[in-house]
C-alpha positions as CSV (number, residue, x, y, z in Angstrom):
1,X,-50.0,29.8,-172.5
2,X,-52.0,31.0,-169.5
3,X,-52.2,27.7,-168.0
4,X,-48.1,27.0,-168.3
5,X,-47.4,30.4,-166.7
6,X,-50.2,29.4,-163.4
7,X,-48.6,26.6,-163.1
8,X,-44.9,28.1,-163.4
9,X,-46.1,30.4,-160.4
10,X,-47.4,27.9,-158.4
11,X,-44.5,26.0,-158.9
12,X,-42.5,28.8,-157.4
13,X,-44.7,29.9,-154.7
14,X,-44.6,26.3,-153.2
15,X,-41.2,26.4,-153.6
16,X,-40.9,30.0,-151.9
17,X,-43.1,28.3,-149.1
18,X,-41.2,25.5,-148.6
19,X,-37.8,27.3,-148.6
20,X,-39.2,30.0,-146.1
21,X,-40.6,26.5,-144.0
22,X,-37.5,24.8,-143.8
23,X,-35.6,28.5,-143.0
24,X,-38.1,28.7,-140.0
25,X,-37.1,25.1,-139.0
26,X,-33.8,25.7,-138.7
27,X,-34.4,29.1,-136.7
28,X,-36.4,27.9,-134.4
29,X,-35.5,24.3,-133.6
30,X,-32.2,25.8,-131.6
31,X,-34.8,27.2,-129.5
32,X,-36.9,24.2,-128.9
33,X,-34.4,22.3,-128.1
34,X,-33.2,24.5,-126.0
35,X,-36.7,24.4,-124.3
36,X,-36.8,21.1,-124.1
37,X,-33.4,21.0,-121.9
38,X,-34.8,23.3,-119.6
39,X,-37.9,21.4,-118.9
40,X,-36.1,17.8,-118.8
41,X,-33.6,19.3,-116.2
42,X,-36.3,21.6,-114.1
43,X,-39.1,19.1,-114.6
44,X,-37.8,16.7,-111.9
45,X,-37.0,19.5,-109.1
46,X,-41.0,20.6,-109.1
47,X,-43.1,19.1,-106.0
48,X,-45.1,17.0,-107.1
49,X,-49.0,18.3,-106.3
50,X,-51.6,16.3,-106.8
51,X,-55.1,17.9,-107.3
52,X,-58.0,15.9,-106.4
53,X,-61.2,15.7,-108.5
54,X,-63.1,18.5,-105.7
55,X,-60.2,20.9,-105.9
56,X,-60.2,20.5,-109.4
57,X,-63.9,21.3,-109.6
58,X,-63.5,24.3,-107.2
59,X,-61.0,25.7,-109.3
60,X,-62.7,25.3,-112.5
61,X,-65.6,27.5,-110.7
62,X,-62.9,30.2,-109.6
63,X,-61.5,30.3,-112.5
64,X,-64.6,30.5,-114.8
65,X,-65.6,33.5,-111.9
66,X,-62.9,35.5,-112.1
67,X,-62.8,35.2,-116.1
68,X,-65.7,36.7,-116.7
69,X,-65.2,39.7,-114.2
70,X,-62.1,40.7,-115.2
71,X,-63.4,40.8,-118.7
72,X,-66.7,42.1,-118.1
73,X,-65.2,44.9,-116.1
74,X,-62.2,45.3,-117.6
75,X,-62.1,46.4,-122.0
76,X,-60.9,43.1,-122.4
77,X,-63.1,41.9,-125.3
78,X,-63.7,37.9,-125.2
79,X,-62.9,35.9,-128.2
80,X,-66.0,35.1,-130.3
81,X,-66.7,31.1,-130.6
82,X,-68.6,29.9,-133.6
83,X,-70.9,27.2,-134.0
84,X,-68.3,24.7,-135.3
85,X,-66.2,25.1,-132.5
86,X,-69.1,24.4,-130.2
87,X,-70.4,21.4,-132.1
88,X,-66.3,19.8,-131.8
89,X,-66.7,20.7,-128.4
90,X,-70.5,19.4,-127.7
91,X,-68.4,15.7,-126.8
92,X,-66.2,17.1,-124.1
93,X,-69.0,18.8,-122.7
94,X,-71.4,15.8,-122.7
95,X,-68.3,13.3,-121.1
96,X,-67.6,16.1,-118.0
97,X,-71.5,15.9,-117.6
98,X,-72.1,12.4,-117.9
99,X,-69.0,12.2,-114.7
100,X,-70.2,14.8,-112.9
101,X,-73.9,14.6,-112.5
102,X,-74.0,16.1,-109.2
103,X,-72.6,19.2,-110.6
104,X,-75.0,19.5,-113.3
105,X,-78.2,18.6,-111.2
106,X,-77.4,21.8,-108.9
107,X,-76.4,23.8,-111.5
108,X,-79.7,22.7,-113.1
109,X,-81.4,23.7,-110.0
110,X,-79.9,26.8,-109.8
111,X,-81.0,27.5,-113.4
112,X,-84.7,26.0,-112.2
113,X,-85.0,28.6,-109.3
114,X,-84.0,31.4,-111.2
115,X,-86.6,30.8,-114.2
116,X,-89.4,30.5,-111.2
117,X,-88.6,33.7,-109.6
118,X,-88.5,35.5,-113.2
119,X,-91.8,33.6,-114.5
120,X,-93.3,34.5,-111.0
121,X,-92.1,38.4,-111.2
122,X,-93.7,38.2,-115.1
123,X,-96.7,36.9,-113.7
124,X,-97.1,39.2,-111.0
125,X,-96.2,42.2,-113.5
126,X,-99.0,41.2,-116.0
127,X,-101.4,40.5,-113.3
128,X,-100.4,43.8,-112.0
129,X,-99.4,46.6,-114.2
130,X,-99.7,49.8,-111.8
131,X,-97.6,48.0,-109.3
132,X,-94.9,46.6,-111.8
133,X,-94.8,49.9,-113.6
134,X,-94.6,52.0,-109.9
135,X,-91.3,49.4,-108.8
136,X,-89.8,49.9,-112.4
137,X,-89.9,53.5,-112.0
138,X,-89.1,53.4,-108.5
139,X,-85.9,51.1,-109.8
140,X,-84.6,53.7,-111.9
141,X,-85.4,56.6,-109.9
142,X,-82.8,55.0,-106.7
143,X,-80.6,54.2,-109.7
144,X,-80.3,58.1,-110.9
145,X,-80.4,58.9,-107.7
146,X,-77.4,57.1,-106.6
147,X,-75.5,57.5,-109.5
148,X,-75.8,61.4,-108.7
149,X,-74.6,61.0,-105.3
150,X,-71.6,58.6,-106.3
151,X,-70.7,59.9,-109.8
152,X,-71.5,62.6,-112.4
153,X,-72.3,59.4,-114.9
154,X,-76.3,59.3,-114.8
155,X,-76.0,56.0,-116.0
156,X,-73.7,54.1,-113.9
157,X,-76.0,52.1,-112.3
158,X,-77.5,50.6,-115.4
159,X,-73.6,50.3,-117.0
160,X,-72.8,48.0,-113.7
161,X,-76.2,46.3,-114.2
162,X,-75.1,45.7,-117.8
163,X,-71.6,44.6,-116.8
164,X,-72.8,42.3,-114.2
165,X,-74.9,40.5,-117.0
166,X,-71.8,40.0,-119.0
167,X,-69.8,39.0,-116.4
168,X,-72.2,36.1,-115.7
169,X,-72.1,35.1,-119.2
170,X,-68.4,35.3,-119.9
171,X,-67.8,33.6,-116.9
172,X,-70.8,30.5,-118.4
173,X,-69.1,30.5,-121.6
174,X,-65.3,30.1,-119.7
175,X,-67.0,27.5,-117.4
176,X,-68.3,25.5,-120.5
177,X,-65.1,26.0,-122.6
178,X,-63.6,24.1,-119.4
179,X,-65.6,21.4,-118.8
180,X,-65.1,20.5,-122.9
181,X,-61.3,21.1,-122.5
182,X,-61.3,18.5,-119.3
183,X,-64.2,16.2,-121.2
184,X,-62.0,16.0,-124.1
185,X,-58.7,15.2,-122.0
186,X,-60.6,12.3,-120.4
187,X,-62.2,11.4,-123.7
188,X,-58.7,11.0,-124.7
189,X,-57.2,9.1,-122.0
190,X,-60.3,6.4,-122.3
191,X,-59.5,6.5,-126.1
192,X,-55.8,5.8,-124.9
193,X,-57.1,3.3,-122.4
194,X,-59.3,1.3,-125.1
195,X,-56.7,1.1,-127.6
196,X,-53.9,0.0,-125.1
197,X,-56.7,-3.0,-124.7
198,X,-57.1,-3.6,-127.8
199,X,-53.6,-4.0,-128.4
200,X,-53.0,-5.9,-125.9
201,X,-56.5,-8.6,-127.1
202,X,-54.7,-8.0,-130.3
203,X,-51.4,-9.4,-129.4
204,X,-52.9,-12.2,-127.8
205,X,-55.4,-13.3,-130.0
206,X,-51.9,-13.1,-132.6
207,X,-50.5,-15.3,-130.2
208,X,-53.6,-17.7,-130.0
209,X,-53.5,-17.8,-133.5
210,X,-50.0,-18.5,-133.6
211,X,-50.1,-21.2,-131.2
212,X,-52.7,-23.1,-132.7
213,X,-50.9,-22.6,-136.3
214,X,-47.6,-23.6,-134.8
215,X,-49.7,-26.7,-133.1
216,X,-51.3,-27.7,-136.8
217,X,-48.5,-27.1,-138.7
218,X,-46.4,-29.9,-136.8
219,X,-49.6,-32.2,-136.6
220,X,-49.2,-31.9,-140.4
221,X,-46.0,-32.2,-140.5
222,X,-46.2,-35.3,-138.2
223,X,-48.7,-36.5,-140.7
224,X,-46.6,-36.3,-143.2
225,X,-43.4,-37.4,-141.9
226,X,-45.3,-41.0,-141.2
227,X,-46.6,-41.2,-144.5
228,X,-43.2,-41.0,-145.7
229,X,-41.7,-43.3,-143.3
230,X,-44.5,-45.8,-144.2
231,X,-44.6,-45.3,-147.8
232,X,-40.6,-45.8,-147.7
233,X,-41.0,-49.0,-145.4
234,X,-43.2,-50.9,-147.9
235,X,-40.8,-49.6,-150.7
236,X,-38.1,-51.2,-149.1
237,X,-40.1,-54.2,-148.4
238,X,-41.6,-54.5,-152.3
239,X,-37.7,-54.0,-153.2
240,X,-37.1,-56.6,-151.0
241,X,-39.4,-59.0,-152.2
242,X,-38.4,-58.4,-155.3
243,X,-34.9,-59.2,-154.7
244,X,-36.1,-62.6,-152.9
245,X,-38.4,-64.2,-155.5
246,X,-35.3,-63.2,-158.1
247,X,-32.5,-65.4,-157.5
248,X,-35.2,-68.4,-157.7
249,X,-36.6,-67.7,-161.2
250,X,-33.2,-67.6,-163.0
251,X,-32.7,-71.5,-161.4
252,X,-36.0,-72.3,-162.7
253,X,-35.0,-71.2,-166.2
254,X,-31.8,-72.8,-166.2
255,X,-33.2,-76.3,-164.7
256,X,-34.8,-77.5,-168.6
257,X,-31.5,-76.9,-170.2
């Protein structure tokens, strides 16, 4: 009994769904429609800009820049991205590195100088305790001190610190999310690219294959057409015979009599 009644509400929550699908449809599809007369009639009175690969690469950087400081300094929270959606995105990134290694060999020595300076500033505040913990202090003290004579927030300094931080690593993450949306768009157009060659190879190799079918098919046909003719000839010419050598046997069995 349970069983029959799961199913029953199954049953009617897909057809709920479907109704409520097909309700939406027909709500919206005035809209998109009308959306799509807009853009076919506005779409041909835009200039036409085109970007070049530099400007485009400037204004990936921009972009990615001002990001992450509006939402490091702004409550704009980021959207968290899991590792899924980084491993589906690992492609686009490796394709926009792959065409731009200039790009990625000063980023990476960008990324080289800065791990120098802060292994040499470890080293230096290992080999040097006193003097690493005097500048720390030191630091902190110009911080307070600032923060009292700009603000009543004793803290400000290290909140801007903080905010810088996350600023710089918003403004990575945008900058990566980027260069996978652009990898995966020219991942597409060389998938669009390869296929259209294919198809094309396809259709002509079909062709090829049609040629050379069309080409044995009449040499068989040929073939067969004068085996015909040539079985038919020496049919007519046995028939022939035949009729010949007739006519002379019925005199020689009338000649005894």
């Amino acid at each position: 009994m349970l069983p029959a009644v799961k199913g029953l509400l199954a049953a009617l929550a897909t057809y709920a769904m479907l109704e409520f699908s097909r309700a939406m449809a027909d709500l919206i599809s005035p809209a998109i429609r009308l959306s799509h007369t807009v853009y076919s009639h506005v779409y041909p009175l835009l200039p036409s800009v085109k970007i070049s690969r530099r400007q485009k690469d400037w204004l990936h950087g921009i972009g990615s820049m001002t990001g992450g400081l509006i939402c490091g300094f702004s409550d704009l929270s980021f959207p968290s991205i899991s590792v899924w959606a980084w491993m589906a995105l690992a492609p686009g990134v490796l394709l926009f590195a792959k065409e731009r290694p200039n790009c990625v060999s000063a980023v990476s020595k960008v990324g080289l100088t800065l791990g120098r300076c802060c292994h040499r500033v470890a080293e230096f505040a290992f080999a040097q305790p006193k003097w690493a913990g005097g500048i720390t202090i030191g630091f902190m003290v110009t911080i307070v001190a600032a923060d009292a004579l700009l603000a009543s927030d004793p803290l400000l300094g290290f909140t801007i610190i903080s905010v810088v931080i996350k600023s710089a690593y918003l403004g990575t993450t945008i900058a990566l999310l980027t260069a996978a949306v652009r990898g995966l768009a020219a991942l597409a157009v060389h998938i669009r690219q390869v296929t259209g060659q294919l198809t094309v190879r396809a259709s002509e190799a079909r062709d090829t294959l049609l040629a050379a079918a069309t080409k044995i098919t009449k040499s068989i046909l040929q073939l067969g057409k004068a085996a015909l003719t040539r079985a038919k000839t020496e049919r007519i010419g046995q028939a022939q015979q035949v009729w010949d050598t007739t006519p002379a046997r019925a005199c020689d069995q009338i000649a005894p009599g």
